[in-house]
C-alpha positions in Angstrom: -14.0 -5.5 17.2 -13.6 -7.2 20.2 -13.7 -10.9 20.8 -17.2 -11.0 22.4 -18.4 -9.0 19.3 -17.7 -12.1 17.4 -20.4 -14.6 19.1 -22.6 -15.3 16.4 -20.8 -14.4 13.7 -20.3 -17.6 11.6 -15.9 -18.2 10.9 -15.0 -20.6 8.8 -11.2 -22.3 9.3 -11.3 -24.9 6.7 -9.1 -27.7 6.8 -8.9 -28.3 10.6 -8.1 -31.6 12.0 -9.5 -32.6 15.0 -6.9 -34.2 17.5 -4.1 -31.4 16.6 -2.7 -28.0 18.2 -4.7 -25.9 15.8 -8.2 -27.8 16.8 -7.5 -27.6 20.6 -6.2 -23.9 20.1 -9.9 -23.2 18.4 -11.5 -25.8 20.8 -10.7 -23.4 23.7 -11.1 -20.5 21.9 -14.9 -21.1 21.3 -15.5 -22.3 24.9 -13.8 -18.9 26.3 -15.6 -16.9 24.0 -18.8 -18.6 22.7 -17.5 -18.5 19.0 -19.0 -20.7 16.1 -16.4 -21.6 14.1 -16.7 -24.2 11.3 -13.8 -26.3 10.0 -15.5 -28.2 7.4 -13.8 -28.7 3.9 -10.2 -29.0 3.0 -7.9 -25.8 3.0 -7.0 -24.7 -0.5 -5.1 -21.7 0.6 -5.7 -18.0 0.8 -7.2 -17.1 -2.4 -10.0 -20.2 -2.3 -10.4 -19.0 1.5 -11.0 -15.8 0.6 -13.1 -16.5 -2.8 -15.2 -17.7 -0.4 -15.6 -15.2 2.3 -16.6 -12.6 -0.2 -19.2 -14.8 -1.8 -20.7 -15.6 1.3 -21.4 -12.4 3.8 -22.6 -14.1 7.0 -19.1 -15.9 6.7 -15.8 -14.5 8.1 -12.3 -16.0 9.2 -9.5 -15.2 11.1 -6.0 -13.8 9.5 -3.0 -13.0 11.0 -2.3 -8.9 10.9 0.7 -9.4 9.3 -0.4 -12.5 6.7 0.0 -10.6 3.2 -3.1 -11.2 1.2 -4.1 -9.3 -1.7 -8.0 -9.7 -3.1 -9.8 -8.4 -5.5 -11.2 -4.8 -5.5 -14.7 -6.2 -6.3 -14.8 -9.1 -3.5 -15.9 -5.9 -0.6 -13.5 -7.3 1.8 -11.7 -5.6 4.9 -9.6 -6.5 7.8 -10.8 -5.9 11.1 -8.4 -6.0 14.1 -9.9 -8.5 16.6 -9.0 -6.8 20.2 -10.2 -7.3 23.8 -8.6 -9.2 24.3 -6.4 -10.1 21.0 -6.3 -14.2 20.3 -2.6 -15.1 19.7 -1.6 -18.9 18.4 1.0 -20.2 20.2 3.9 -20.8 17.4 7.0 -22.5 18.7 10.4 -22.9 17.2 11.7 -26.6 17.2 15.2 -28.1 16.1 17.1 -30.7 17.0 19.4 -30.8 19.7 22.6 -31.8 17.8 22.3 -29.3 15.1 25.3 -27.1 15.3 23.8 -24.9 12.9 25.6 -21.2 13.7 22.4 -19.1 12.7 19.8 -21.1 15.2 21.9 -18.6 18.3 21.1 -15.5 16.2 17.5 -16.6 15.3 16.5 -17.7 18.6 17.5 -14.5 20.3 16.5 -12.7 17.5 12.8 -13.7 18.3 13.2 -14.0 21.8 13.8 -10.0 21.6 11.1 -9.1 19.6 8.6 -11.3 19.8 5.3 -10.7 22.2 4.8 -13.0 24.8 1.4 -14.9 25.0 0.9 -13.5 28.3 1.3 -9.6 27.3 -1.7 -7.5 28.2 -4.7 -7.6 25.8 -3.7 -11.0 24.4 -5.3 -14.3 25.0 -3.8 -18.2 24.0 -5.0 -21.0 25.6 -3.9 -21.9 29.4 -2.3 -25.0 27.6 0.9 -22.5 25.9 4.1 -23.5 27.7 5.1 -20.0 29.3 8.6 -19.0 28.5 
C-alpha cells in the first residue's frame, strides 16, 4: 500500500504528546501526505493498541516491520507494508560524552554499517532529521 493510499483511512497513535519528536514527526507526516491520524487516549501498549484495531475496522495504525506482535487468530488482523515512499522515524543514539564505556565503539559502528539511512531511495522522514 502506498502512502497516498492511506488518505482517508482513519490511524490511531494513541498517547502522542503534542510539543515532542514523535508529534512533529506525525505533524509533517500528515501535511506531506494528507493523513488523518488521531492521537487521543493514553498508550497502553501493543496488545490494548491492537484490541482495539480489531474491534474497530475503519481504524488502523502504524507498526514497525520488525516490532514483534503476536494477536489473536480471531482479531482478522494483517500487516501491510506501507511503501512509496516508506515513512522512517528518525531514531538516534545518545550518550554522554565522558562515558568510556568500551562497547559504545562497537555499537555505534555496528549500526552505522547496517542501518538505512533516512535518505535511502523509497524512504521518507521529515526534512527536520539531522543527515549523517
Amino acid at each position: 500500500m502506498t502512502v497516498a493510499q492511506l488518505a482517508g483511512h482513519r490511524i490511531w497513535m494513541p498517547g502522542i504528546a503534542p510539543g515532542t519528536e514523535w508529534a512533529a514527526y506525525y505533524d509533517d507526516l500528515v501535511a506531506e501526505f494528507g493523513l488523518t491520524i488521531e492521537a487521543t487516549g493514553p498508550n497502553f501498549g501493543s496488545d490494548a493498541l491492537l484490541d482495539t484495531i480489531a474491534d474497530t475496522p475503519a481504524l488502523a495504525t502504524f507498526m514497525g516491520e520488525q516490532t514483534r506482535l503476536v494477536w489473536p487468530a480471531d482479531h482478522g488482523l494483517r500487516r501491510i507494508p506501507v511503501t512509496d515512499p516508506t515513512p522512517v522515524y528518525p531514531h538516534s543514539l545518545l550518550w554522554h560524552r565522558d562515558n568510556p564505556h568500551p562497547g559504545l565503539a562497537t555499537l555505534r559502528a555496528h549500526l552505522a554499517a547496517t542501518a538505512a539511512g533516512h535518505d535511502t531511495a523509497g524512504t521518507w522522514a521529515p526534512g527536520w532529521v539531522i543527515p549523517h
